[in-house]
MARVO-747962 format. One line per field, with one value per residue (C-alpha): x, y, z. Coordinates in pm, whole numbers, always signed. Each point is the difference from the previous one (the first is absolute). Layout:
// MARVO-747962
x = (X / ...) .
y = (Y / ...) .
z = (Z / ...) .
END
This chain:
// MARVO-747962
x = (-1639 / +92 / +41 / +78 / -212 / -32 / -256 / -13 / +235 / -131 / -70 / +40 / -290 / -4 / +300 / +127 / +339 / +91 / +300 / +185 / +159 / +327 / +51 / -206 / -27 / -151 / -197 / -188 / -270 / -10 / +28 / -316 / -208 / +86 / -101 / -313 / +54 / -114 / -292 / -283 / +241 / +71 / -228 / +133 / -27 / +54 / +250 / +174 / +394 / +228 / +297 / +38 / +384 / +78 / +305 / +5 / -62 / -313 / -161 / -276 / -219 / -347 / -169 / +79 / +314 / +315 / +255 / +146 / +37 / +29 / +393 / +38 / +116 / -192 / -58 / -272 / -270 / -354 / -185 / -396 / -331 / -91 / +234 / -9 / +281 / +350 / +385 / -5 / +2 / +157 / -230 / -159 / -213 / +42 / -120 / +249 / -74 / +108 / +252 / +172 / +382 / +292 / +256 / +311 / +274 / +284 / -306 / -72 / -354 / +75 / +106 / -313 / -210 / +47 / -12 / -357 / -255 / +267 / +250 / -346 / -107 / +346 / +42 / -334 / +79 / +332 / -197 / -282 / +265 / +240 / +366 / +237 / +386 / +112 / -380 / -85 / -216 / -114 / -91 / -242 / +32 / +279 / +137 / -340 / -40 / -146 / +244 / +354 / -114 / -93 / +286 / +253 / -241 / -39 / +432 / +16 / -178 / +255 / -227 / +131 / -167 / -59 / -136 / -123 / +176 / +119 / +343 / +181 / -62 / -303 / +268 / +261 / -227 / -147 / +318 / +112 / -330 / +70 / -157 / +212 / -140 / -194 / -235 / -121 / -404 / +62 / +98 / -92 / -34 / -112 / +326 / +243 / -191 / +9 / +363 / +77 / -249 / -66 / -229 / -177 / +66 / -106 / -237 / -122 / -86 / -218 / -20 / -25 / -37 / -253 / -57 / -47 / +315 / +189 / -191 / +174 / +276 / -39 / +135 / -360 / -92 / +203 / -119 / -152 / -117 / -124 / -51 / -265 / -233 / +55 / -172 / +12 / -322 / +147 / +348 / -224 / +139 / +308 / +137 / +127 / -50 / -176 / -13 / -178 / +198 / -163 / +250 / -129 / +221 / -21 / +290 / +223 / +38 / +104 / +283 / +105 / +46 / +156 / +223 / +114 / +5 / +213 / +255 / +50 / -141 / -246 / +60 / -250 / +101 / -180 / -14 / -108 / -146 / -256 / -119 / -380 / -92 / +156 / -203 / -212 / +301 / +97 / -310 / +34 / +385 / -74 / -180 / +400 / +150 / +304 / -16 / +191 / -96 / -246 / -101 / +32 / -180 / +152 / -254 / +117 / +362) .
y = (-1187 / +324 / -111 / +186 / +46 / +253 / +286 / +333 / +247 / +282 / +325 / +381 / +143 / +401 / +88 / -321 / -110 / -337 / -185 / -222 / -238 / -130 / -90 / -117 / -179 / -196 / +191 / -164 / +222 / -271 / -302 / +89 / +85 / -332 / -155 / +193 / +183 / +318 / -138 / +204 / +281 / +193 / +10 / -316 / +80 / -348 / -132 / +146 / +68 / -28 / +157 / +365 / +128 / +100 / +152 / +64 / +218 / +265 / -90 / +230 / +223 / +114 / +294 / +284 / -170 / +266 / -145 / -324 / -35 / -318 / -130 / +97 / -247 / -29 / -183 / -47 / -182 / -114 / +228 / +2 / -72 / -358 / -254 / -114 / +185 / -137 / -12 / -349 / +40 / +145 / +340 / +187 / +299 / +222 / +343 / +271 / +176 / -250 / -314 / +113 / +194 / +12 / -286 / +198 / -9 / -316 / -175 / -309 / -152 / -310 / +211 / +249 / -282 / -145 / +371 / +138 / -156 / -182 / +379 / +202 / -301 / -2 / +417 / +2 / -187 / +98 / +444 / -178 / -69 / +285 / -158 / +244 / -96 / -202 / -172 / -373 / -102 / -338 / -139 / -334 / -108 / +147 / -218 / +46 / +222 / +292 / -81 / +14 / +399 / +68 / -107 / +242 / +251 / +7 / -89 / +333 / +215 / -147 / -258 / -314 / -264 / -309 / -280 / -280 / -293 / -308 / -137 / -5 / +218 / +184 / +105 / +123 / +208 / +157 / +143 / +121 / +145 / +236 / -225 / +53 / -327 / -341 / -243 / -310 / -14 / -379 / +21 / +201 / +324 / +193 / -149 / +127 / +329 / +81 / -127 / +296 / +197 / -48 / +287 / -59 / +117 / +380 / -136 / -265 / -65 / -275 / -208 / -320 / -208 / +44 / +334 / -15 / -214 / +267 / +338 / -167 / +84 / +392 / +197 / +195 / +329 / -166 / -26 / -310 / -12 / -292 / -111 / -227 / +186 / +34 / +263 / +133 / -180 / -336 / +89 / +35 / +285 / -14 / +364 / +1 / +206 / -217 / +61 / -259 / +107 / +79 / -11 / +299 / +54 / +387 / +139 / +136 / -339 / -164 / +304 / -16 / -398 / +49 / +269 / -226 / -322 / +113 / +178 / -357 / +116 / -231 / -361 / -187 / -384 / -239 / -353 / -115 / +115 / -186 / +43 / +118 / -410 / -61 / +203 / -297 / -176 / +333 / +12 / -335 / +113 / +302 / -151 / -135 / +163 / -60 / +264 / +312 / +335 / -32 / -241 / +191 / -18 / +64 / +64 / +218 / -176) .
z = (-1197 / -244 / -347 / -308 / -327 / -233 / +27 / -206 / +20 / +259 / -151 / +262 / +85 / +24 / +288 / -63 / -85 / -222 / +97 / -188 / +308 / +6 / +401 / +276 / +325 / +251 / +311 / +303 / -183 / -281 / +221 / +191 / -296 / -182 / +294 / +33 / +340 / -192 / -109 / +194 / +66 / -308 / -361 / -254 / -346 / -167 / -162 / +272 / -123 / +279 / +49 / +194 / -65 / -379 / -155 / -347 / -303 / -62 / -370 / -15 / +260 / -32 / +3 / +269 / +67 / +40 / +243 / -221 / -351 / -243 / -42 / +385 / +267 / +285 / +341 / +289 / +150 / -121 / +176 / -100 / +209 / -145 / -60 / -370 / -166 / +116 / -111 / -54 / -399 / -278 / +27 / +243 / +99 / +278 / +108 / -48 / +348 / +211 / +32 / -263 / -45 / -260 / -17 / +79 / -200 / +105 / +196 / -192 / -81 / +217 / +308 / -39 / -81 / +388 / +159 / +3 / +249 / +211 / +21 / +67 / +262 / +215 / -74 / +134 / +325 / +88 / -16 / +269 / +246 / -68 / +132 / +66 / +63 / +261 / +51 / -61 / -217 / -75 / -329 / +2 / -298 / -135 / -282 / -208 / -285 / +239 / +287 / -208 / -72 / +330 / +134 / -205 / +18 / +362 / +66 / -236 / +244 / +258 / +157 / +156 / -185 / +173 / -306 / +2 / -232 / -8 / +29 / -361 / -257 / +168 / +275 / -245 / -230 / +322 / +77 / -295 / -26 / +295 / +289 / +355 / +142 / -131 / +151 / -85 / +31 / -26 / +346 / +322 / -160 / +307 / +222 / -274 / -61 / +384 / +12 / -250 / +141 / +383 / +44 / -385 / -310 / -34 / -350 / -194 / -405 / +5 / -347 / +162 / +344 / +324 / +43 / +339 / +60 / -176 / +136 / +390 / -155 / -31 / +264 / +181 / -220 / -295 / -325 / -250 / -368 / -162 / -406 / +125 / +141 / +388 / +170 / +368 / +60 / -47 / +215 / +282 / +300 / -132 / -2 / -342 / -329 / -234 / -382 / -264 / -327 / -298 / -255 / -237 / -323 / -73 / -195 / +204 / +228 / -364 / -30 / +272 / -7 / -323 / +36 / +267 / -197 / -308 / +267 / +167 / +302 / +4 / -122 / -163 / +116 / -270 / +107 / -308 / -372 / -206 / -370 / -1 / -126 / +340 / +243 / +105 / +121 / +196 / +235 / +90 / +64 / +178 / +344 / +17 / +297 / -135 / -201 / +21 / -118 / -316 / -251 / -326 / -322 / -382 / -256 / -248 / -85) .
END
């Protein structure tokens, strides 16, 4: 189980940019490395600070640094090759050159602070299957903090979204969110799909559920992309376009998610927010499919 404790205060390396955090949140990122999933995949430099998303305020840079400057306010994503350094605290480090972008202006900490690795996830997913207007497009998933992106981003591009959530609250956020149709994965998700969908859906964003179960749902030649790591090889002969996301953080994703962000565009839906003494209470929180949206974390005030 996380727990909090004081360490010293992180200190930027040449190229390296020192953030003074003031938002946060939740990512299935987090949950796995918590729980050790990561554990022979990816370098651990112990004590390993959790916490990927960060919004907050630039206090110093070091040397070579030429994009940021201290007093500026800034978003992004933890983005370096061994996990140690995270945004779980009141400070941290990150390289200027990548996951990081200006805060712009009218886009508050707390909205930034639950855009970066979820936006550049569901971005990510909704470019790998390309919807055009008029197509259908289901979202598995949907009601998580990647899915409730994907789903405006892909209704903007004139998609009909077909989501997955449950009855209540799930339903009505779906909808207001842009989504055309719902479905409840409680129930017999492939008879309600087809029932919208009698000759399949024309793609699929896969963030969670049987892959397989799902991919029978794609009309032949369509198109799938999956957050968990789905390949072709694993869907079999299915004649499908397959795409494992990598969500990759470069600058002009975070822009572009921004831009979009502080024009209300895209809505950031925040289930809850806890203080940064709180966090261990928020991954226990977080495997709660109840939630909605993100699980949001306020550090700085």
């Amino acid at each position: 189980m996380p727990e909090v404790r004081e360490i010293p205060e992180p200190e930027p390396g040449d190229g390296e940019v020192k953030i003074e955090v003031q938002a946060s949140s939740l990512n299935g990122f987090d949950a796995k490395l918590a729980r050790g999933f990561l554990g022979g995949d990816v370098e651990h430099q112990f004590p390993v600070i959790l916490g990927r998303d960060f919004a907050g305020i630039v206090t110093e840079v070091g040397r070579g640094v030429s994009g940021f400057m201290p007093g500026e306010k800034v978003f992004g994503v933890v983005a370096k090759p061994g996990l140690g350094d995270g945004s779980f605290g009141e400070y941290v480090v990150v390289p200027e050159e990548i996951g990081l972008a200006p805060l712009p202006a009218g886009l508050p900490y707390r909205a930034a602070g639950v855009l970066g690795l979820a936006g550049v996830a569901a971005l990510a997913c909704v470019d790998a299957v390309a919807p055009v207007h008029g197509e259908t497009l289901l979202i598995s998933g949907a009601t998580g903090g990647v899915g409730h992106y994907a789903v405006q981003l892909a209704a903007a591009r004139g998609a009909a979204v077909i989501a997955t959530a449950e009855t209540g609250p799930q339903v009505d956020l779906m909808y207001q969110l842009g989504a055309a149709h719902t479905v409840d994965h409680r129930g017999d998700l492939a008879a309600q799909v087809r029932q919208l969908a009698p000759d399949g859906v024309d793609s699929v964003i896969h963030l969670a559920g049987d892959p397989e179960l799902i991919a029978d749902l794609v009309t032949p030649g369509g198109r799938f992309s999956s957050t968990l790591g789905v390949n072709s090889a694993q869907l079999g002969d299915r004649s499908l376009t397959v795409t494992a996301i990598e969500a990759i953080p470069d600058r002009i994703v975070l822009d572009h998610l921004a831009t979009e962000t502080a024009a209300d565009r895209l809505r950031p839906s925040i289930a809850r927010t806890y203080l940064l003494d709180e966090v261990p209470q928020a991954f226990a929180d977080f495997s709660n499919s109840g939630n909605v949206g993100k699980l949001a974390v306020s550090i700085g005030g």
